[in-house]
SETOR-770707 format. One line per field, with one value per residue (C-alpha): residue number from 0; residue in one letter; y, x, z. Coordinates in Angstrom, 3 decimals. Example, Ala and Ser with C-alpha at 12.3 -4.5 7.8 and 13.67 -1.06 7.14 Angstrom:
<sites>
nugu <- [0;1];
lodo <- [A;S];
py <- [-4.500;-1.060];
px <- [12.300;13.670];
pz <- [7.800;7.140];
</sites>
This chain:
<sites>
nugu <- [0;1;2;3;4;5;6;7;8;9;10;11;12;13;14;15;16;17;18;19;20;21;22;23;24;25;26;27;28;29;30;31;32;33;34;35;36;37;38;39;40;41;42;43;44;45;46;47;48;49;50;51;52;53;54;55;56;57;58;59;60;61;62;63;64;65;66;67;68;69;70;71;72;73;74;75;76;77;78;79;80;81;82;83;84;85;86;87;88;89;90;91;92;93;94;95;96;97;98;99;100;101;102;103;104;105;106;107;108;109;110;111;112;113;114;115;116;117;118;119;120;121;122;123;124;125;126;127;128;129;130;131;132;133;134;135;136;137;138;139;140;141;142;143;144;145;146;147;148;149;150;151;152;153;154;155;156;157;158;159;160;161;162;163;164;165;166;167;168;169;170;171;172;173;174;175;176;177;178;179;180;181;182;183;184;185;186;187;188;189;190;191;192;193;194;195;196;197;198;199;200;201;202;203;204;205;206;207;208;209;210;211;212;213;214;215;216;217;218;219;220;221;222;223;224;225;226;227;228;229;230;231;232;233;234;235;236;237;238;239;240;241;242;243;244;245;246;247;248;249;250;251;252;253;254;255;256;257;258;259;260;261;262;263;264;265;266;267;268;269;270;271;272;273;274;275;276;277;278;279;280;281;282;283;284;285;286;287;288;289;290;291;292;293;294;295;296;297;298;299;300;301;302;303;304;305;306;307;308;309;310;311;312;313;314;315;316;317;318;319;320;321;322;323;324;325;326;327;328;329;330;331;332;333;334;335;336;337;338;339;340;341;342;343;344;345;346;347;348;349;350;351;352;353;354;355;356;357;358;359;360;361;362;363;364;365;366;367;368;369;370;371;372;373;374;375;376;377;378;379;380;381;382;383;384;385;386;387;388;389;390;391;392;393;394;395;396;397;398;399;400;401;402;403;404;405];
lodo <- [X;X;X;X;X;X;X;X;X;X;X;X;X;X;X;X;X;X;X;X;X;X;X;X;X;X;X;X;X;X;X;X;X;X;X;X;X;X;X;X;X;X;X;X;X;X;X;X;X;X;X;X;X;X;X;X;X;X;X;X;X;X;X;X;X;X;X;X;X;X;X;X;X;X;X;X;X;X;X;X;X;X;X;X;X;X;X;X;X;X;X;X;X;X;X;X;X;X;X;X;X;X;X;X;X;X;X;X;X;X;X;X;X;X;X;X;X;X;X;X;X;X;X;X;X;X;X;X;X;X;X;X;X;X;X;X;X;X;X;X;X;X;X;X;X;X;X;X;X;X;X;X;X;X;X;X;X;X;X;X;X;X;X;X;X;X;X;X;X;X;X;X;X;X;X;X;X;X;X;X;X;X;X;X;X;X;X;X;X;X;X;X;X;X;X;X;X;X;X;X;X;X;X;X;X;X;X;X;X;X;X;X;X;X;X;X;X;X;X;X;X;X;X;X;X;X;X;X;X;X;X;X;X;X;X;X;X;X;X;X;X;X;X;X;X;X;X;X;X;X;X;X;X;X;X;X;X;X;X;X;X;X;X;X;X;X;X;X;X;X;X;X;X;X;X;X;X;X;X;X;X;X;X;X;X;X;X;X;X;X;X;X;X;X;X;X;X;X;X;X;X;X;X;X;X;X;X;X;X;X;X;X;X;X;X;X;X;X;X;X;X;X;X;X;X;X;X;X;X;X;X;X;X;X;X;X;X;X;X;X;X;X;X;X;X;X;X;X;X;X;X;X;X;X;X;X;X;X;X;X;X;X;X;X;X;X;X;X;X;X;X;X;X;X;X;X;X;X;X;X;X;X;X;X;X;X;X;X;X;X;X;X;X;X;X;X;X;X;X;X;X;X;X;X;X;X];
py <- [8.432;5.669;8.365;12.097;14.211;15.358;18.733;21.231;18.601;19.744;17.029;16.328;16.452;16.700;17.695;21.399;21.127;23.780;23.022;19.165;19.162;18.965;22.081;21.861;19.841;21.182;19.966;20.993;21.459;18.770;16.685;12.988;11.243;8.674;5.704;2.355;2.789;3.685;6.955;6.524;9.828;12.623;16.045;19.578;20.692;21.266;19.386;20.502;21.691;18.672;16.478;15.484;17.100;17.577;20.162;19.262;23.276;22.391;20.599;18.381;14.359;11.852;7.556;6.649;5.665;2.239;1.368;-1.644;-2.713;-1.688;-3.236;-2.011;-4.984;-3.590;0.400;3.049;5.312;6.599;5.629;8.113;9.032;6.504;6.692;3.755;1.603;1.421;-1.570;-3.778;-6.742;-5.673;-7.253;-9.455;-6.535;-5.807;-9.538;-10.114;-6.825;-7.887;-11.223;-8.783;-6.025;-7.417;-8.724;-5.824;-3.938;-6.560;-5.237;-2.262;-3.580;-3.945;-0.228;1.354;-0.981;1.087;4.407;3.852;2.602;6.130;8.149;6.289;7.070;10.469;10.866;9.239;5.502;2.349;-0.381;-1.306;-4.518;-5.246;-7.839;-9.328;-11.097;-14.793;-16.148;-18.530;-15.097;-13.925;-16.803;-15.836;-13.147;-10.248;-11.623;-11.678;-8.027;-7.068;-9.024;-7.345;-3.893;-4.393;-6.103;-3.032;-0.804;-2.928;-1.019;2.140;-0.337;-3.529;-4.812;-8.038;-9.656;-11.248;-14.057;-13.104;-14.666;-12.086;-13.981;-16.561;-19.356;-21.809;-19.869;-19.265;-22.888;-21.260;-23.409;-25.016;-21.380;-19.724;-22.679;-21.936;-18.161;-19.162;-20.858;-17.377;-14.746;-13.980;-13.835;-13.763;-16.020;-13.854;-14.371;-12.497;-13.143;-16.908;-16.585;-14.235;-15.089;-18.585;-19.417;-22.347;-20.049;-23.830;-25.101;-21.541;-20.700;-24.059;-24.202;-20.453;-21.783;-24.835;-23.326;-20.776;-23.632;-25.286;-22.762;-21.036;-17.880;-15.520;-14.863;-11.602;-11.758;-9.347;-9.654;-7.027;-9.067;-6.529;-7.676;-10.969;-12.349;-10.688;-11.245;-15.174;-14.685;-13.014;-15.839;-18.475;-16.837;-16.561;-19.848;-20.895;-18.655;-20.337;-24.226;-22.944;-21.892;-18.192;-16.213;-12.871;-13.570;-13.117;-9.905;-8.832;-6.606;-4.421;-5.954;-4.282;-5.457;-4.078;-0.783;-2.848;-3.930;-1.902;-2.419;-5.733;-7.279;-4.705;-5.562;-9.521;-9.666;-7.339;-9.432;-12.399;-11.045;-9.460;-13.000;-14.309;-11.006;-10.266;-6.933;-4.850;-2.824;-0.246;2.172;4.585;4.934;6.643;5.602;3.237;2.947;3.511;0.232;1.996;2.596;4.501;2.221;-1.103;0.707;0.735;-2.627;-3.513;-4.414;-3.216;-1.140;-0.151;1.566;1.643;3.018;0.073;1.117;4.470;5.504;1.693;0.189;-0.737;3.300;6.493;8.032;7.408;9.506;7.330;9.912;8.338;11.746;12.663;9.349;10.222;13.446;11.900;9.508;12.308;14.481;11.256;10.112;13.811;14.086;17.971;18.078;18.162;14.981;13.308;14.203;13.695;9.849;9.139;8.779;5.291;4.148;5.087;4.244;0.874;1.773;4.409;7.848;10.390;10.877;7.694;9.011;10.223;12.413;11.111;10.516;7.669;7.621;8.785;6.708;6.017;2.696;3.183;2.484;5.805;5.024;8.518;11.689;15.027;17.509;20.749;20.729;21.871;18.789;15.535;17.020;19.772;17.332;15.546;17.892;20.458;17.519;17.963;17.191;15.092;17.027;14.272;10.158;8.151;4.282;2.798;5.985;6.597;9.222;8.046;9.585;8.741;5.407;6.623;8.474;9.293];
px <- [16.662;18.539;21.363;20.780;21.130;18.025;18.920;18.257;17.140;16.192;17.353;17.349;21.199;20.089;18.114;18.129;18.417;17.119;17.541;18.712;15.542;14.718;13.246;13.556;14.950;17.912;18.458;20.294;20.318;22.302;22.237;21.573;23.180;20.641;22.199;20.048;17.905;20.119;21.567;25.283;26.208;24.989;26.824;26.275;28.567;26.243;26.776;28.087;25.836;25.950;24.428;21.243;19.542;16.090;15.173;13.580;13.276;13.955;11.786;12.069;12.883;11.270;10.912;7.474;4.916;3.514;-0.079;-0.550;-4.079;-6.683;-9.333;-9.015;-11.059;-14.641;-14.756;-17.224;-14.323;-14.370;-18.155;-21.428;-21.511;-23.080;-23.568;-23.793;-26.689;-27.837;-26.431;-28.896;-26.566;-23.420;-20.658;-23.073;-25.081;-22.417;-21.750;-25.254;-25.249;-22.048;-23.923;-25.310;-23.582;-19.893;-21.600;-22.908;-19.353;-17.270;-17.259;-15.943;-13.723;-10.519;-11.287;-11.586;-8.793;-6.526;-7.842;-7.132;-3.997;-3.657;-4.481;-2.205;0.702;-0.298;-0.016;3.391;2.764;5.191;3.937;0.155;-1.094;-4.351;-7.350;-8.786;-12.607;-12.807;-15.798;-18.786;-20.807;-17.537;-15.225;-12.257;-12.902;-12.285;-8.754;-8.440;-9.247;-7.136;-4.287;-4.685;-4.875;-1.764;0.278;0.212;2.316;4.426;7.235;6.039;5.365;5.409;2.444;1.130;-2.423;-4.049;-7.015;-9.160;-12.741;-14.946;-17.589;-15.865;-13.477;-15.703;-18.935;-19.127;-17.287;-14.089;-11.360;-10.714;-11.565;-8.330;-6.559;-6.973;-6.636;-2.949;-2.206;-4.047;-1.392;-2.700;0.715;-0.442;-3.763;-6.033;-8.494;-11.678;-12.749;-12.194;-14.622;-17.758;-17.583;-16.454;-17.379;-14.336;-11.118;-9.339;-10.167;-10.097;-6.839;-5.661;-6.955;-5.762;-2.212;-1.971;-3.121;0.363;2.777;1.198;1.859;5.312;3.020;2.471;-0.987;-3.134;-5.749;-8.762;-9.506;-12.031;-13.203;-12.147;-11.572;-10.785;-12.354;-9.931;-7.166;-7.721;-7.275;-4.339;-2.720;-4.091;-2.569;0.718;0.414;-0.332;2.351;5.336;3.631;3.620;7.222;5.507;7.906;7.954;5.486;2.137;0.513;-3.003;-5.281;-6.960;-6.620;-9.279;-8.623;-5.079;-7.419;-9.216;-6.216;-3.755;-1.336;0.344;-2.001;-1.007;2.678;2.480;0.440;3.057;5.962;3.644;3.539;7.085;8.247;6.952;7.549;4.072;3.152;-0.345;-2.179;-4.516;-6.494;-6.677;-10.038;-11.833;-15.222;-13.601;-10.366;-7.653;-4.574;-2.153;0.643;3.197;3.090;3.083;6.098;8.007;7.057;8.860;5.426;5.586;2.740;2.091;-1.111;-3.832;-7.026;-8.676;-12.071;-12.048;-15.712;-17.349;-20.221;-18.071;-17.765;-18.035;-15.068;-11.690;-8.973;-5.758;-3.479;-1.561;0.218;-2.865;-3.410;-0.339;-1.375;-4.586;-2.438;0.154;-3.197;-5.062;-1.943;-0.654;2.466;2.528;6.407;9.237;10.443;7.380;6.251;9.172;9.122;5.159;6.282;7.762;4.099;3.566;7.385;7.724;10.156;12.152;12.683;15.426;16.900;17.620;15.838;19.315;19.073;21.905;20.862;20.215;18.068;18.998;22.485;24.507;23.447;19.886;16.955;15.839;11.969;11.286;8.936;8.931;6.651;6.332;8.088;10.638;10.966;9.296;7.259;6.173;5.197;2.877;1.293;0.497;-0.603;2.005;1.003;3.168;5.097;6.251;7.430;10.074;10.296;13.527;14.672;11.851;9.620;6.096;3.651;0.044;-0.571;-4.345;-5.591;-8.678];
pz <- [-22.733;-20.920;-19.547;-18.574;-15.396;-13.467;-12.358;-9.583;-7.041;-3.789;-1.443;2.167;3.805;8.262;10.870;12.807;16.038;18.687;22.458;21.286;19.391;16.247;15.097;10.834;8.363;6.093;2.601;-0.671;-4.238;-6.364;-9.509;-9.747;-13.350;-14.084;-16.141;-17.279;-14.467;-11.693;-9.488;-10.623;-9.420;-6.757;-7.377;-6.391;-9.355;-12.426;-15.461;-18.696;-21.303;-23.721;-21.525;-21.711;-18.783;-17.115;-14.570;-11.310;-10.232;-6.888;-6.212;-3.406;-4.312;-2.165;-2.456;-4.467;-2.810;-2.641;-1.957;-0.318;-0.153;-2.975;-4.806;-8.541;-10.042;-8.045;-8.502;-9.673;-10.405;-13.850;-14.454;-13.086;-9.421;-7.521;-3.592;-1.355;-0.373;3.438;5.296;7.319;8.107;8.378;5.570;4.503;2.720;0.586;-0.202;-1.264;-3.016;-5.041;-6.589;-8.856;-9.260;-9.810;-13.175;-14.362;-13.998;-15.657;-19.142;-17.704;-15.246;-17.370;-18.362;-14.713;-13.571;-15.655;-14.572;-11.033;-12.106;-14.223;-11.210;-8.947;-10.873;-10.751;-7.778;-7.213;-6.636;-8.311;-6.197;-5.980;-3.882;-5.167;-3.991;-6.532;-6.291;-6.900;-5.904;-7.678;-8.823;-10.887;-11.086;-12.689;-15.334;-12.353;-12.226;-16.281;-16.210;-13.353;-15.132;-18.219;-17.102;-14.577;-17.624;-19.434;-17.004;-16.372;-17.061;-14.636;-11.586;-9.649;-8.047;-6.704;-7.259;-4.111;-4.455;-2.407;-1.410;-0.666;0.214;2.438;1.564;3.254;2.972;-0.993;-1.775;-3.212;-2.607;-5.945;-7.444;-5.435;-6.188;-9.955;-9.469;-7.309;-11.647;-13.813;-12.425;-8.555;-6.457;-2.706;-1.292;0.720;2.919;4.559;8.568;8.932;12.204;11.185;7.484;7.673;10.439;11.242;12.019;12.082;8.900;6.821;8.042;7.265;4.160;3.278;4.273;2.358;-0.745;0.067;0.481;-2.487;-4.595;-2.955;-2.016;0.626;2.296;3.055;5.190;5.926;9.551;10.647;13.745;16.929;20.346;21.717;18.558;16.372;18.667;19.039;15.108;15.268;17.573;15.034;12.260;13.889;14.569;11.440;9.627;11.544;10.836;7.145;7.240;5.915;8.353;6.786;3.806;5.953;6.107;8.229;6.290;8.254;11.911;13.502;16.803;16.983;18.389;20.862;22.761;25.501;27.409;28.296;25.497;22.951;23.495;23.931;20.795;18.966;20.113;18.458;15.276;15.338;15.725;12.496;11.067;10.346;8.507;8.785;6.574;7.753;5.652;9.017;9.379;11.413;11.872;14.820;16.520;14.913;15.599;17.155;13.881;15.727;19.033;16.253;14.745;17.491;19.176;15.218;13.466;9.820;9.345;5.272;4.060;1.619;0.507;0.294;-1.875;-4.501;-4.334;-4.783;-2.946;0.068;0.303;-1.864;-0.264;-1.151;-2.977;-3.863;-3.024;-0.299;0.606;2.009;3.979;5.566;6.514;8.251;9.890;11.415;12.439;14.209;16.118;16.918;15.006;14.796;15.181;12.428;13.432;13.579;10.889;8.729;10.436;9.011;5.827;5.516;6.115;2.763;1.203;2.597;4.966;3.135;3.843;2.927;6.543;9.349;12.807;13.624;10.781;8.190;4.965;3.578;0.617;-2.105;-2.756;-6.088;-6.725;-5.734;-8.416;-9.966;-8.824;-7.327;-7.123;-6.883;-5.011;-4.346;-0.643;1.156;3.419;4.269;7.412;5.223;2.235;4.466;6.909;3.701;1.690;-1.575;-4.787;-7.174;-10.102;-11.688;-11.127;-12.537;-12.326;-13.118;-14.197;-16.815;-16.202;-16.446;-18.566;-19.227;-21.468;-21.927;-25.309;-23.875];
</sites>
């Protein structure tokens, strides 16, 4: 069905105001013609009856979602229930842990891959940024599988492929390894503590970045160091990032730090990052402080999210649903009003919501891709503070249905 008209959307059209506040969000029903892929028209008259036509029953449209930092190649999901071991050193429990355990999933990695990707499209994602291990213990047969699972849906999502070193660039000898994974379909070089892992924040940020010009990439770097140690990362990433001529095409995983800092440090180290257009992506946790998204947001740091681990040995919680993510995030930083609310969720849209903060819309538009969802909400702020679930998705205008028999 490359033409047809979804029906009875409910759409966003303004803000209520009460007192020169916003007190609700109004929207409308209308009808979006969907030709090769695109919105070509946005009507509130109905169309005729020999048109092919699908009904939305007002439901309300909203962007997909896009999750921007997961780990689909190292999961327990879709095998037994497994909880996770104690940790007695810190990361390096888990890394020692993974020499033998990232072997024994492996002929099921291809296999869970694709049921994480399965239950993100469920619930309403067509983007997935995923780190990939590459390390001596694996090599690169994690990447194979990843590559293979991802190459089958392509045509219900994008998604990058990040090497990334879990057990240290420098530490596990994996130079030549990412350099081979930057040639076998990985599209970003990553990175993992270049102080506390590493050990040499010089010469594994330097090493992470010429692997990235080599190869006409972008980088993504864990960096769970907090405080001053994180910070003096931070600055040596910037650093690095403008050398490289990676303006815009560097993004910090994590950035634990970013909740260690205040005040004037907070907003010089924001301007720093703003300046080579650096992007961060938290998983909001909190088992520690929180980075400050909304404060990052408006000193004009990106801020995307992601979940990070689904029930692995990093952690057994974990849902995928990024709806609800957002919901944690509006309940941890107090954003209990309309407005507020409505405003969370371009963390989880990259940047994209129906209304501008001055409450025109903007999204949807004839011309726009049909990549979309619908849930079962009146609004935004209601979508995310009563944690909608996802009716259905369309990519490209093709609405996406399971690829699994089993």
């Amino acid at each position: 069905m490359t033409t047809f008209w979804l029906t009875n959307v409910r759409l966003e059209k303004g803000f209520r105001y009460d007192n020169e506040q916003v007190a609700g969000t109004d929207t409308e029903i209308c009808h979006l013609k969907i030709e090769a892929g695109k919105i070509t028209e946005i009507s509130r008259v109905a169309p005729g009856h020999d048109e092919e036509q699908i009904d939305a029953k007002e439901q309300l449209l909203l962007p997909s979602l896009r999750d921007m930092h997961i780990h689909i190649d190292k999961t327990y999901y879709g095998g037994p229930w497994k909880a996770c071991t104690p940790i007695t050193n810190g990361i390096f429990t888990r890394l020692e842990e993974e020499k033998e355990l990232l072997p024994k999933l492996l002929p099921t990695a291809q296999d869970r891959a694709e049921k994480m990707i399965e239950m993100y499209l469920e619930n309403g994602h067509t983007h997935i940024r995923t780190h990939c291990n590459v390390d001596p213990v694996i090599g690169l047969k994690n990447l194979e599988a990843t590559v293979n699972a991802l190459s089958k849906y392509e045509d219900v999502l994008t998604y990058e492929i990040v090497a990334f070193p879990q057990h240290g660039l420098l530490k596990s000898d994996s130079v030549q390894l990412i350099r081979d994974a930057m040639k076998n379909g990985a599209t970003l070089v990553g990175g993992v503590d270049p102080a506390t892992v590493d050990r040499n924040i010089e010469k594994s940020l330097s090493t992470i970045f010429e692997i990235a010009v080599e190869n006409n990439k972008g980088v993504d770097i864990h960096l769970h160091d907090p405080n001053t140690l994180g910070a003096f990362t931070f600055e040596r990433m910037a650093s690095y990032t403008k050398e490289a001529g990676l303006k815009g095409r560097a993004t910090i995983s994590h950035g634990i730090a970013l909740g260690d800092l205040h005040g004037d440090a907070l907003t010089e180290m924001a301007a720093l990052l703003k300046e080579q257009e650096i992007d961060v992506t938290s998983t909001v946790p909190i088992n520690r402080p929180t980075i400050p998204i909304p404060t990052l947001d408006k000193l004009g740091v990106p801020v995307s999210l992601g979940h990070d681990s689904i029930t692995d040995h990093w952690s057994p919680f974990g849902t995928g649903n990024t709806i609800k993510k957002l919901s944690i995030l509006a309940e941890r930083f107090r954003m209990i009003d309309e407005y507020s609310l409505s405003r969370a969720l371009k963390y989880g849209t990259g940047g994209v919501t129906p209304l501008n903060d001055q409450g025109e819309r903007v999204w949807p538009k004839v011309g726009d891709d049909a990549t979309m969802m619908l849930v079962n909400a009146s609004c935004s702020a209601e979508a995310i503070a009563r944690r909608a679930t996802v009716e259905s998705l369309y990519f490209n205008g093709k609405k996406v249905e399971s690829k699994r028999v089993n």
